[in-house]
Every structure is written in structure tokens, then in C-alpha cells.
The first five atom37 places (N, CA, C, CB, O) and aatype in JSON, in Angstrom:
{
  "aatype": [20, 20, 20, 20, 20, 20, 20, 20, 20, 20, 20, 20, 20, 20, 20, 20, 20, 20, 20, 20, 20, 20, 20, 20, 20, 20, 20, 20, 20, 20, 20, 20, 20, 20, 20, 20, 20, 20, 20, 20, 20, 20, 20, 20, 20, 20, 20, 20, 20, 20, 20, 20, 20, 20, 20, 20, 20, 20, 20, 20, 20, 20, 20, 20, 20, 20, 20, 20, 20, 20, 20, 20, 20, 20, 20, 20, 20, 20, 20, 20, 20, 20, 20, 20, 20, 20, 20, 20, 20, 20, 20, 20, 20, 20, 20, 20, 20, 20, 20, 20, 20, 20, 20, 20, 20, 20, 20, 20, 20],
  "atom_mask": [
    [1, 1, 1, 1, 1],
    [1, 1, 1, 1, 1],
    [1, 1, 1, 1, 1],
    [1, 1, 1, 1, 1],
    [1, 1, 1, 1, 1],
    [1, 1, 1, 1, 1],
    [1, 1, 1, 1, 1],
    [1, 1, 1, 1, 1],
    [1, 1, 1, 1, 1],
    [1, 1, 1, 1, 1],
    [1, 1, 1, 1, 1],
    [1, 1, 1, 1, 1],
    [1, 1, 1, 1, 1],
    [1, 1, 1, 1, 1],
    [1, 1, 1, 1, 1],
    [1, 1, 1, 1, 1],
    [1, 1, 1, 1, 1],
    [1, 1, 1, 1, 1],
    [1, 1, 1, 1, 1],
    [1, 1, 1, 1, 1],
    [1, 1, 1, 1, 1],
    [1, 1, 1, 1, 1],
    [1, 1, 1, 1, 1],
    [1, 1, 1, 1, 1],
    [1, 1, 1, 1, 1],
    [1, 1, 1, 1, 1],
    [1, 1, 1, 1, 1],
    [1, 1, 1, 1, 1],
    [1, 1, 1, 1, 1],
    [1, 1, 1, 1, 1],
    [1, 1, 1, 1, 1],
    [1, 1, 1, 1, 1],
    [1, 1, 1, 1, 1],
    [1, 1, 1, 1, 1],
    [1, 1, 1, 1, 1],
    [1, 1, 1, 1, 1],
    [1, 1, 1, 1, 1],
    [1, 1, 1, 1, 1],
    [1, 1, 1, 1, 1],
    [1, 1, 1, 1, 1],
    [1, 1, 1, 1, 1],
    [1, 1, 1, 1, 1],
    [1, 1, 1, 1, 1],
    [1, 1, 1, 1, 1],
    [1, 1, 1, 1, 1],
    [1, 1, 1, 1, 1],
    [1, 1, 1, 1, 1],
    [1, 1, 1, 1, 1],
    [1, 1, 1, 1, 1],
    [1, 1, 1, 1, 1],
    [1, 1, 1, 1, 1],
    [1, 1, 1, 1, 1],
    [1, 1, 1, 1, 1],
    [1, 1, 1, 1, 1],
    [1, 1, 1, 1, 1],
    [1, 1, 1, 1, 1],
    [1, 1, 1, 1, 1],
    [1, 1, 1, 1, 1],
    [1, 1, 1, 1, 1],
    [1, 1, 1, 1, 1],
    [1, 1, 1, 1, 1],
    [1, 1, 1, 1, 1],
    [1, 1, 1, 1, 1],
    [1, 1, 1, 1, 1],
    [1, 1, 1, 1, 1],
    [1, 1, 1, 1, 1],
    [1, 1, 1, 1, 1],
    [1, 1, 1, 1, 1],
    [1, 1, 1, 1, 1],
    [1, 1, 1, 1, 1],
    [1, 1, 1, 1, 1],
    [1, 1, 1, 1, 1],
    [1, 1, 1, 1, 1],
    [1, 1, 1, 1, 1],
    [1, 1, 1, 1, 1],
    [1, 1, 1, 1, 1],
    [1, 1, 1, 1, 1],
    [1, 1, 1, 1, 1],
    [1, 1, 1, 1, 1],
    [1, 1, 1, 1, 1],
    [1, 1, 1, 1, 1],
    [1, 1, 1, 1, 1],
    [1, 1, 1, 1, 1],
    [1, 1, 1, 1, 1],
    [1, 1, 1, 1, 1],
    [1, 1, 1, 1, 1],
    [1, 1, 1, 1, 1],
    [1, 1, 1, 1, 1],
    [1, 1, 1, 1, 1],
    [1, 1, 1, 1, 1],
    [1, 1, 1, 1, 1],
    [1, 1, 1, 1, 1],
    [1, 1, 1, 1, 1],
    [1, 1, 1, 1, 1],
    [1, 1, 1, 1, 1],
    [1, 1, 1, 1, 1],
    [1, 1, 1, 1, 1],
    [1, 1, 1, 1, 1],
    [1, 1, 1, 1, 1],
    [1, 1, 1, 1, 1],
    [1, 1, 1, 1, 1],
    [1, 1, 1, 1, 1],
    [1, 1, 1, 1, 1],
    [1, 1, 1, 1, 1],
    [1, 1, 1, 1, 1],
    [1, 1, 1, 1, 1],
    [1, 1, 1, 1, 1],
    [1, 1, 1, 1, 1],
    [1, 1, 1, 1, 1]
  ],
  "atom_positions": [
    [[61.53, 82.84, 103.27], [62.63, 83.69, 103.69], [63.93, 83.14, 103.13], [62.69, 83.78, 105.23], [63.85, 81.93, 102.93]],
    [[65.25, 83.73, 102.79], [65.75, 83.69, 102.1], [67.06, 83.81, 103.44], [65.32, 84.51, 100.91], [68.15, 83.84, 102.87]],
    [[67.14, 83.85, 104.15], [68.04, 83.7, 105.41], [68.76, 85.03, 105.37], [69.14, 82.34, 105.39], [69.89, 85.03, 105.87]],
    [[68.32, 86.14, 104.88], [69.12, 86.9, 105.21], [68.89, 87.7, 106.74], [69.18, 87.65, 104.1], [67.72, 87.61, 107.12]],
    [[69.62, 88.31, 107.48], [69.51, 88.64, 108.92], [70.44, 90.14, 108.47], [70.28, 87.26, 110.26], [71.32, 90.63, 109.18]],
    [[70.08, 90.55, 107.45], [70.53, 91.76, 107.9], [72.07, 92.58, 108.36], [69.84, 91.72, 108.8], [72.86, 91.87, 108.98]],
    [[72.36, 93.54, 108.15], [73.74, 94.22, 108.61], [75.07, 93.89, 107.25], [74.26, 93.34, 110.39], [75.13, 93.7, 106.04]],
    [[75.72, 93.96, 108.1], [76.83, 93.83, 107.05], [77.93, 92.5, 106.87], [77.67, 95.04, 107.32], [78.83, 92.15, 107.63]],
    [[77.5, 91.9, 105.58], [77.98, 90.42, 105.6], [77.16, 89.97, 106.61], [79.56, 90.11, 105.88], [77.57, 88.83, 106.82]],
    [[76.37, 90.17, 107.27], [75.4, 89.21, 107.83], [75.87, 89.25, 109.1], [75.34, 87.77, 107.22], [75.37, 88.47, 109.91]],
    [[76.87, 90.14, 109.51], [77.3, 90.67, 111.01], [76.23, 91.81, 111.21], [79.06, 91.35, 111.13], [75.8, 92.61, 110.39]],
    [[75.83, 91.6, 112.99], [74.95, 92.48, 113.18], [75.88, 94.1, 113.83], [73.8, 91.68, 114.24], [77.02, 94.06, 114.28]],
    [[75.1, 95.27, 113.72], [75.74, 96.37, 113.57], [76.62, 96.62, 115.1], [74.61, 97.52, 113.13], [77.41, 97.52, 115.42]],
    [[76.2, 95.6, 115.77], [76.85, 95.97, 117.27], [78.3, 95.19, 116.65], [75.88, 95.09, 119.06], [79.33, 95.86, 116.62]],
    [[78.31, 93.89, 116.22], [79.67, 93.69, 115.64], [80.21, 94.08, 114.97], [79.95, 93.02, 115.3], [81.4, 93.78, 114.94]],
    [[79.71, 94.94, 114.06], [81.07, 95.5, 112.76], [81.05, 96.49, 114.43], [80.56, 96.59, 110.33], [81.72, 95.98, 115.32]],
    [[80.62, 97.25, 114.62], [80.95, 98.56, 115.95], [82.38, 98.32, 116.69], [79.63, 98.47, 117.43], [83.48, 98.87, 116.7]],
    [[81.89, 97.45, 117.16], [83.12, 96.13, 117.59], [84.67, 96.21, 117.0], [82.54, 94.53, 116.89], [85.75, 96.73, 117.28]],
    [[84.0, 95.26, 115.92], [85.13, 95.06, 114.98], [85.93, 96.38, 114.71], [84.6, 94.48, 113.62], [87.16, 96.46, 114.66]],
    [[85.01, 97.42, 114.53], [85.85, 99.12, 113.82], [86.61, 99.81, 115.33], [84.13, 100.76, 113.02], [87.29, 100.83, 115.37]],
    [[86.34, 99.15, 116.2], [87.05, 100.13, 117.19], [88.49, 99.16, 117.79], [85.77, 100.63, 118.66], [89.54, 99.5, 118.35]],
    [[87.95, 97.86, 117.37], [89.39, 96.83, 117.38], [90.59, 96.96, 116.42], [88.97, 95.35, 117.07], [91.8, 96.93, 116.62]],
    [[89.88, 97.12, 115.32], [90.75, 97.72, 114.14], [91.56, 99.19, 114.35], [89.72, 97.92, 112.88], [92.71, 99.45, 114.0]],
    [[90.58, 100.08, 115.03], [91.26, 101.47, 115.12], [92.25, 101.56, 116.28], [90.18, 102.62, 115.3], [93.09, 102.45, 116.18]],
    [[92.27, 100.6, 117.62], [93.14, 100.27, 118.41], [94.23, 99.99, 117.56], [92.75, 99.3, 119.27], [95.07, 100.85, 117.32]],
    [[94.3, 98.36, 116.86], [95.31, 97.88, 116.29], [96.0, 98.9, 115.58], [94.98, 96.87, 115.55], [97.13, 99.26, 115.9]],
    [[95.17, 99.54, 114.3], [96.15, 101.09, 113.99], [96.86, 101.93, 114.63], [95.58, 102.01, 113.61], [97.81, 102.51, 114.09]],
    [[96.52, 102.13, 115.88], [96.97, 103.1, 116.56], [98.05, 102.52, 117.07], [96.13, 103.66, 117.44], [99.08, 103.18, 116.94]],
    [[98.18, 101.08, 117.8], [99.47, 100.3, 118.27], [100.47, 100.27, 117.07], [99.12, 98.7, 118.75], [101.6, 100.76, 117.16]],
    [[100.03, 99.72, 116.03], [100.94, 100.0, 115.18], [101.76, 101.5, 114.42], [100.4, 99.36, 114.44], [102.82, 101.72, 113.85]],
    [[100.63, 102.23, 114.8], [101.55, 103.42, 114.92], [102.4, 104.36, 116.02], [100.92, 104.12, 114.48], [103.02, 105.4, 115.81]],
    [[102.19, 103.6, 117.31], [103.34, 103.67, 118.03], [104.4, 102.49, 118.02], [102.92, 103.89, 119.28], [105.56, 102.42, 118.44]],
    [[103.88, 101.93, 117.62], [105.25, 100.65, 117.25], [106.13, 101.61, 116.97], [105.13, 99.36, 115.77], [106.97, 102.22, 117.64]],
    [[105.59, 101.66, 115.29], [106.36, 102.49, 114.48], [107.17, 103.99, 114.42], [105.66, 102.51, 113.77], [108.08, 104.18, 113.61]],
    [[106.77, 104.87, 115.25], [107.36, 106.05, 116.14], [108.47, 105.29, 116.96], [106.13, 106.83, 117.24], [109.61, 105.75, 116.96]],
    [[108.13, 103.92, 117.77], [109.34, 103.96, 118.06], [110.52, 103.3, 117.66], [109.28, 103.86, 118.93], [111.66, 103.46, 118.1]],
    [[110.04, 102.44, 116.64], [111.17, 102.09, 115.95], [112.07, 103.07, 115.21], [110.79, 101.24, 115.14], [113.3, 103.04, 115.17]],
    [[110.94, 104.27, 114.4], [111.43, 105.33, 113.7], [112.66, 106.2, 114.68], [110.08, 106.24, 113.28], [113.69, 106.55, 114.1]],
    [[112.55, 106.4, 115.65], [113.0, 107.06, 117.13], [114.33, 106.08, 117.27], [111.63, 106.85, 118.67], [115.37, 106.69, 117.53]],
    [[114.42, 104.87, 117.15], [115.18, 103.94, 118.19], [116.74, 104.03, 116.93], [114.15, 101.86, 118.57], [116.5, 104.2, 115.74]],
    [[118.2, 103.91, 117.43], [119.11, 103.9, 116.95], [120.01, 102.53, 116.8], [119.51, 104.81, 117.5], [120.58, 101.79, 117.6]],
    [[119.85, 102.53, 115.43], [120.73, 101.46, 115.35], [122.47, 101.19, 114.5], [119.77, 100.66, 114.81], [122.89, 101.52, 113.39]],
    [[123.12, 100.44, 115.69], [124.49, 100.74, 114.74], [124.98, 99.52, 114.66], [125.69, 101.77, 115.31], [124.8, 98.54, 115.38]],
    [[125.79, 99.72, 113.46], [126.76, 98.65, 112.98], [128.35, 98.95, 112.45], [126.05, 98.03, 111.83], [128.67, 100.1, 112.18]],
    [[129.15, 98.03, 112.35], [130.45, 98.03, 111.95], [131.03, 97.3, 111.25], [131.04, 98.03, 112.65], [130.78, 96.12, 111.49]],
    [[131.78, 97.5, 110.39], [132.67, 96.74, 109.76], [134.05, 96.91, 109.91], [132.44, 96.8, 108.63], [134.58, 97.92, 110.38]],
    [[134.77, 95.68, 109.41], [136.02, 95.99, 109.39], [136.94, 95.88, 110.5], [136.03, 97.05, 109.02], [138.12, 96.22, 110.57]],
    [[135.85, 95.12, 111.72], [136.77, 94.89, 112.73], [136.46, 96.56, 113.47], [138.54, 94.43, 112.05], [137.45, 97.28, 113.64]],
    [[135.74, 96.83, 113.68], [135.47, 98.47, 113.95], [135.77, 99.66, 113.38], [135.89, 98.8, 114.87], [135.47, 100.76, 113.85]],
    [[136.41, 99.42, 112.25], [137.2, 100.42, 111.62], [136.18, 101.57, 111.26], [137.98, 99.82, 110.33], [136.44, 102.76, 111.42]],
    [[134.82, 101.0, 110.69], [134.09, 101.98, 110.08], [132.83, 101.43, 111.11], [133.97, 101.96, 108.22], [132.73, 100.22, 111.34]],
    [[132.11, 102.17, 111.57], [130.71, 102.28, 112.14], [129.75, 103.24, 111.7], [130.78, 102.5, 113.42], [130.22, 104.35, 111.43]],
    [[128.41, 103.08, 111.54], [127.56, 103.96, 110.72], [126.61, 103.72, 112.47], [126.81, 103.26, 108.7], [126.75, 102.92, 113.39]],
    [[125.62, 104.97, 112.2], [124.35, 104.98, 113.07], [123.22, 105.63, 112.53], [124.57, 105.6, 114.34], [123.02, 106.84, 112.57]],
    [[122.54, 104.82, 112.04], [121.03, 104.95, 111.5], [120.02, 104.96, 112.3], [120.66, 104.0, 110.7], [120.26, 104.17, 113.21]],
    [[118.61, 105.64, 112.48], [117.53, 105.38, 112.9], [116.62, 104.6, 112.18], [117.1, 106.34, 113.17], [116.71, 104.35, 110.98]],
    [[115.74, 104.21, 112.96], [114.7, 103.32, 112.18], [113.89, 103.63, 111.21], [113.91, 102.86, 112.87], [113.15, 102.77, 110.75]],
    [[113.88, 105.24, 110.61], [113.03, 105.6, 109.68], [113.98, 105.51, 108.5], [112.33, 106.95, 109.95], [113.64, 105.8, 107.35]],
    [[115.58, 104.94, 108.97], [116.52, 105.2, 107.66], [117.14, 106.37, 107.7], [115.81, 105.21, 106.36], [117.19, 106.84, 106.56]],
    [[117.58, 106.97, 108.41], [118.34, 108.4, 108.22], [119.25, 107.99, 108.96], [117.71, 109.86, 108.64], [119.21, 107.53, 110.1]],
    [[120.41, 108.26, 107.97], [121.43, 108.12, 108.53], [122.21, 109.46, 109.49], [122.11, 107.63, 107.46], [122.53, 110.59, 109.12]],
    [[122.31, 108.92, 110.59], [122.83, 109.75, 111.31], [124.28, 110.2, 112.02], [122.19, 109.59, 111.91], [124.3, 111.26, 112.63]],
    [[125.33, 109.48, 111.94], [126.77, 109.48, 111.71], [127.47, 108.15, 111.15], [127.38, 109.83, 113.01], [127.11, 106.97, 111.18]],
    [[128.77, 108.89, 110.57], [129.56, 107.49, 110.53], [131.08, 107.92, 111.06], [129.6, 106.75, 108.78], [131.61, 108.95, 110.64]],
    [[131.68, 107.13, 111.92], [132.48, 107.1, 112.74], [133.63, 106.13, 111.95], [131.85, 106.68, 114.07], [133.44, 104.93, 111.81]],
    [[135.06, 106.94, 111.35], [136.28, 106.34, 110.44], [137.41, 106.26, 111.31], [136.71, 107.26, 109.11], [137.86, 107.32, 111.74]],
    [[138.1, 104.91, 111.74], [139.58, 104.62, 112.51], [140.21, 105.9, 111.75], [140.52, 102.83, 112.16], [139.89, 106.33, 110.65]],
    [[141.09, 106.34, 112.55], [142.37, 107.01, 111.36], [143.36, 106.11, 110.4], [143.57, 107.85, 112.27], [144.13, 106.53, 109.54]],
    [[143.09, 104.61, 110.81], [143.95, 104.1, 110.47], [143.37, 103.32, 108.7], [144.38, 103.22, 111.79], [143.96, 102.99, 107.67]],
    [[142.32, 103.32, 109.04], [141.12, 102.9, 107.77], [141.52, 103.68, 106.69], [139.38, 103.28, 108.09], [141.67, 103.04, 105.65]],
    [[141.7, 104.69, 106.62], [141.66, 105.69, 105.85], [143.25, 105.64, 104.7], [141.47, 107.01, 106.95], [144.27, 106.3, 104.88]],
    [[143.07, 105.03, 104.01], [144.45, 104.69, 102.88], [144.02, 105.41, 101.92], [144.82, 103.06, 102.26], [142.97, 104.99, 101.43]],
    [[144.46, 106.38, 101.46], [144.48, 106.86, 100.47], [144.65, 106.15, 98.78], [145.29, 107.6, 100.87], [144.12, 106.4, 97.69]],
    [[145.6, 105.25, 99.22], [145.94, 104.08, 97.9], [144.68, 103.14, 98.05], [147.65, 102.99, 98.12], [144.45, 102.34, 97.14]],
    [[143.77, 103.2, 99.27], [142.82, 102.2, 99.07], [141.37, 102.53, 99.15], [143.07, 101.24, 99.94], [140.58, 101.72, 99.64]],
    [[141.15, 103.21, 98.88], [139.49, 103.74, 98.89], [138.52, 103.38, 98.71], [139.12, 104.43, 98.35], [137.5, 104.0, 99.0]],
    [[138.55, 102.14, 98.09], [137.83, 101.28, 97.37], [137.45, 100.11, 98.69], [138.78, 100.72, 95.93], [136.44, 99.42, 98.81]],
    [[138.65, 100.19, 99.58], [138.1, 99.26, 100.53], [137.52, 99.64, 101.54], [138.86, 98.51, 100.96], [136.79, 98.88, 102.17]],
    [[137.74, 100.98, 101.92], [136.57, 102.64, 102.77], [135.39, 102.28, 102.15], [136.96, 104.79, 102.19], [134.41, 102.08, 102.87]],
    [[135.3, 102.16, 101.02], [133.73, 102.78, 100.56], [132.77, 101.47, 100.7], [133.66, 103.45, 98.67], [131.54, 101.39, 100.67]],
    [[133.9, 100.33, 100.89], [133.27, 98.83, 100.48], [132.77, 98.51, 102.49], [135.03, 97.3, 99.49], [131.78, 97.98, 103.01]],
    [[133.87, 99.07, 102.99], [133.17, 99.11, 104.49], [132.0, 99.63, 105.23], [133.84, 99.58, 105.11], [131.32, 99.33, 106.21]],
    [[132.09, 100.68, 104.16], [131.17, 101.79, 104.88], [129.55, 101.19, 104.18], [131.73, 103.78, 104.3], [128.54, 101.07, 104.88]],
    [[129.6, 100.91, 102.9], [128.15, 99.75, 102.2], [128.08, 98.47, 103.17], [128.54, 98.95, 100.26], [127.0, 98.05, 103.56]],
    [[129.34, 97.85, 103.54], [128.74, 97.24, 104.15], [127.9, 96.85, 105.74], [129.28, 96.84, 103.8], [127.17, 95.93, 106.1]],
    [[128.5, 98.23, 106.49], [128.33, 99.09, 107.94], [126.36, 99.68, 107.47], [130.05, 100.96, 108.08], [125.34, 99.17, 107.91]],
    [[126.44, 100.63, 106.67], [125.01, 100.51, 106.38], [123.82, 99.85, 105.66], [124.91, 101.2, 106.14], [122.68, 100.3, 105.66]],
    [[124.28, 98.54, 104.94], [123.67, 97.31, 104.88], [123.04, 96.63, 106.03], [124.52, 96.54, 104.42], [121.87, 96.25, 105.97]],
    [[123.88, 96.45, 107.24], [123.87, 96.07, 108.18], [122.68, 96.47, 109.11], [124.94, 96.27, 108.47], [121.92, 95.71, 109.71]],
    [[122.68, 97.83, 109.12], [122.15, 99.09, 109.55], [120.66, 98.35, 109.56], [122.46, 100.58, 108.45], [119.93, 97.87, 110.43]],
    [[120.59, 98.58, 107.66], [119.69, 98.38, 107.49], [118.97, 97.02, 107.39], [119.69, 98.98, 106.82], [117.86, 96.89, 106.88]],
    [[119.79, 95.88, 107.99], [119.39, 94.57, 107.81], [118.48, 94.56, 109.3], [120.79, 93.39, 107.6], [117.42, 93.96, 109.45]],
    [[119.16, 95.38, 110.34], [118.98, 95.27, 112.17], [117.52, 95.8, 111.9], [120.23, 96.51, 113.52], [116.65, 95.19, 112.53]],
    [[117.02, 96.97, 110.98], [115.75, 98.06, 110.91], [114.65, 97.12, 110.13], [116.14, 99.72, 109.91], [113.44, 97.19, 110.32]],
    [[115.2, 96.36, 109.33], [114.11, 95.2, 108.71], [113.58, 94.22, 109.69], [114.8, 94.25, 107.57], [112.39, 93.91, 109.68]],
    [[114.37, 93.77, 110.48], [114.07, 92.72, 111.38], [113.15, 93.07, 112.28], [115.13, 92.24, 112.02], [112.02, 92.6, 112.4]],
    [[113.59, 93.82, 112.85], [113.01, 94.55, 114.27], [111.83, 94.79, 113.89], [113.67, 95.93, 114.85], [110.96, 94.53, 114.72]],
    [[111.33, 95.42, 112.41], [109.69, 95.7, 111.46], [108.72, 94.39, 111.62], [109.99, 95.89, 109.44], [107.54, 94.17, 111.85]],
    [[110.29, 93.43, 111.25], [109.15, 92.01, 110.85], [108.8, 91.37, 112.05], [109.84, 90.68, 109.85], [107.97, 90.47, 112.03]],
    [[109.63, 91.92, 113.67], [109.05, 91.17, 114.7], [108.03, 91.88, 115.43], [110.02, 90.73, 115.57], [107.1, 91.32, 116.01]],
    [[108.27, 93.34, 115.39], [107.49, 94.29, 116.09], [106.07, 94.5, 115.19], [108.39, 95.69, 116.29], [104.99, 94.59, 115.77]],
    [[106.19, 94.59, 113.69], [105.01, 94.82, 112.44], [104.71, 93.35, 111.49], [105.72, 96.18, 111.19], [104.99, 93.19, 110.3]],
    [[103.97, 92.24, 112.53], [103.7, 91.55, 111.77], [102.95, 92.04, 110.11], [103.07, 90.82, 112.6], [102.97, 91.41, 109.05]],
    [[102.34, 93.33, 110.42], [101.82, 92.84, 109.33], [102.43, 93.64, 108.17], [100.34, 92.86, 109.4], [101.88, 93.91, 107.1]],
    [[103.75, 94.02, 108.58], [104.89, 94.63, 107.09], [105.13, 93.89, 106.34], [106.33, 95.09, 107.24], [105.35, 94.28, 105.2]],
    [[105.2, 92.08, 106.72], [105.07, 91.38, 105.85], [104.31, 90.67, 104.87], [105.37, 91.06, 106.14], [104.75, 89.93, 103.99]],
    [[102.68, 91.09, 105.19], [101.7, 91.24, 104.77], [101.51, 92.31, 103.56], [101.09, 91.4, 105.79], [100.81, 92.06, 102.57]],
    [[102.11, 93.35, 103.71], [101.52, 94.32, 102.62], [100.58, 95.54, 103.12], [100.63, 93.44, 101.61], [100.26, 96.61, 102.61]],
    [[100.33, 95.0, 104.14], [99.31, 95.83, 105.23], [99.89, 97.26, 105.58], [99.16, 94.94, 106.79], [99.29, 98.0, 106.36]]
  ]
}
């Protein structure tokens, strides 16, 4: 005899059974993770409050909120540099929250 026992990788069929309905749980948690991160709102500001953006977790941006006082016409360049950096931010809070809630986003998984 040659030691083989059969099934798959040498797991018997009650364990892969096992294994496939542990796996299809874990999918499923991770896809309510992910609904609610997609769902959940996140905001940021720059500028001392001047500019605030509010993004959801799937990335859609959903308002951005400008001081009246932000708004220089001679300076636009420093509006537009607030507002990149208000949804940078955004999107730095929506990465994190993936990598603590979706271990395995950092996986590739």
C-alpha cells in the first residue's frame, strides 16, 4: 500500500464539507463587513476647517463643504490644494478601516 487514504489532499470528505461551509461563512462576513464599510461615512478637513469633503466607504464622494472665507479668487491654487488634500484624507480613514476590518485586503484575497 502506498498510504494513500483517499479524498481530497488526503482530507476525508466530511472535512473538505467542513472546511467549504467555513469558507462560505467567512465570505459571507466579509461581505457584510464590506456593505458596511461601503454604507459608513467618512469625513475630513483641511485648512483648519476651511474645506471638508464627505466620502463613503465605497469612494463616492458625497459633499464638500467651502468657508466663505477660503474662497480667494487670487488664490485658487490653494482651494484646490485643500480640497486634494481633505479627500486624500478621506481616503487614507477608508484604507485603514479595510486593513482592520478586511484582514485579508492585504492579502490579495
Amino acid at each position: 500500500m502506498n498510504g494513500y487514504r483517499g479524498g481530497f489532499g488526503g482530507f476525508g470528505g466530511g472535512n473538505l464539507g467542513a472546511l467549504m461551509k467555513q469558507a462560505q461563512k467567512m465570505q459571507e462576513e466579509m461581505g457584510r463587513i464590506r456593505e458596511e464599510i461601503n454604507s459608513t461615512e467618512f469625513t475630513a478637513s483641511a485648512g483648519g476647517g476651511m474645506v471638508e469633503v464627505v466620502m463613503t466607504g465605497d469612494r463616492t464622494l458625497k459633499k464638500v463643504t467651502l468657508k466663505p472665507e477660503v474662497v480667494d479668487p487670487d488664490d485658487i491654487e490653494m482651494l484646490e490644494d485643500l480640497i486634494v488634500a481633505s479627500v486624500n484624507d478621506c481616503l487614507s480613514q477608508i484604507s485603514k478601516v479595510e486593513k482592520e476590518k478586511l484582514p485579508s485586503a492585504n492579502m490579495g484575497i
